[in-house]
C-alpha positions in Angstrom: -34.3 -24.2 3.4 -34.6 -21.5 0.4 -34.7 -18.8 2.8 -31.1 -19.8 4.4 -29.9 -19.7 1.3 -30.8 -16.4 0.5 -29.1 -15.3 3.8 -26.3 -17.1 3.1 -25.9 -15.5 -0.8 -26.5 -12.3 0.4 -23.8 -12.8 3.3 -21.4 -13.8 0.8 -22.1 -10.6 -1.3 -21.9 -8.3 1.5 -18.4 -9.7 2.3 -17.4 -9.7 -1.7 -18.3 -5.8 -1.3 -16.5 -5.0 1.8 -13.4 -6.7 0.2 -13.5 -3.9 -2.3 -13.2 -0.7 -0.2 -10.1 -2.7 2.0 -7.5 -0.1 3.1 -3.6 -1.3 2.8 0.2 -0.1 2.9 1.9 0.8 -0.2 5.3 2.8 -1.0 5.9 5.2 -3.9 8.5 3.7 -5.9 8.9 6.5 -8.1 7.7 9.5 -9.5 7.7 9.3 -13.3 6.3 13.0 -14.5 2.8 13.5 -13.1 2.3 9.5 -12.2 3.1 8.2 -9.0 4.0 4.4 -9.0 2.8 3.1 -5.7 3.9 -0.5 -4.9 0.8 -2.1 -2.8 2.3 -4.4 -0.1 -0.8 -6.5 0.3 -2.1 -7.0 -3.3 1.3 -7.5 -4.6 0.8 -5.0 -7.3 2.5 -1.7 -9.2 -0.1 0.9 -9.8 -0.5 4.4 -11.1 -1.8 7.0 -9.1 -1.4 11.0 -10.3 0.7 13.1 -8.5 -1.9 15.6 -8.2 -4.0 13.0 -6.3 -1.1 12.1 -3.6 -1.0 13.2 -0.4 0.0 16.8 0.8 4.2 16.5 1.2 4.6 12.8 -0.4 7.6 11.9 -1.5 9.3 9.0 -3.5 10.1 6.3 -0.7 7.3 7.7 1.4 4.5 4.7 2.8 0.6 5.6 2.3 -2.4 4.3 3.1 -4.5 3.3 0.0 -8.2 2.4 -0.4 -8.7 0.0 -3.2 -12.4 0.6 -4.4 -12.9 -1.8 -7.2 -9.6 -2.0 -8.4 -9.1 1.6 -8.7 -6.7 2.7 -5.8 -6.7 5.9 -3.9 -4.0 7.5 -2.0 -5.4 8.8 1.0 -2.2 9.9 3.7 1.3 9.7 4.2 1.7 7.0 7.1 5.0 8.4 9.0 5.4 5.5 11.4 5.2 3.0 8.6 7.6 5.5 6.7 10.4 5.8 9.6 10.3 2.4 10.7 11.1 1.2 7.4 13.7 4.1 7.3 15.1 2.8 10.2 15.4 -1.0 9.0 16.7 -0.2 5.4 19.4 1.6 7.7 20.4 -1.0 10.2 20.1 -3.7 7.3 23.3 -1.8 5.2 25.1 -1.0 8.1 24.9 -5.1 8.9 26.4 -5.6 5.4 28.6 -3.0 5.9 30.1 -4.4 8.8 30.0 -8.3 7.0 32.3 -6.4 4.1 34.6 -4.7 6.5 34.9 -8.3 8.2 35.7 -10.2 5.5 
């Protein structure tokens, strides 16, 4: 009985651990001098991130992949499909309202 217990603390650690090196979507909001403000879609949360440790060609409204490794985040690439598709529904979602105005 001790022994599945064991095996079941150390499960439980080894999935608290993995939990910390997730990677998830997150946007630069803005660039405010040399701190990016990313906007992490899956933890809900603003953080800081310095422009010197952003992707190569990142840009304010740009999607990236980040790797949260206990608590401190990590821009690691510029995702472009994530990036265009969003593009693309930003787009199609004022040309909607646009055409609700003209209609009214």
């Amino acid at each position: 009985m001790k022994k599945c217990m064991w095996i079941i603390i150390l499960c439980c650690l080894c999935v608290k651990s993995s939990y910390d090196l997730h990677i998830c979507n997150g946007v630069i909001d803005r660039l405010e001098g040399d701190i990016a403000i990313i906007l992490v879609e899956r933890e809900r949360l603003q953080v800081d991130v310095s422009v010197l440790d952003l992707p190569k060609g990142s840009s304010e409204g740009m999607f990236v992949n980040v790797k949260n490794i206990n608590n401190e985040f990590v821009a690691l690439h510029i995702c472009k499909q994530t990036t265009m598709a969003e593009k693309k529904r930003s787009e199609l979602l004022l040309e909607d309202l646009y055409k609700k105005k003209m209609h009214q």
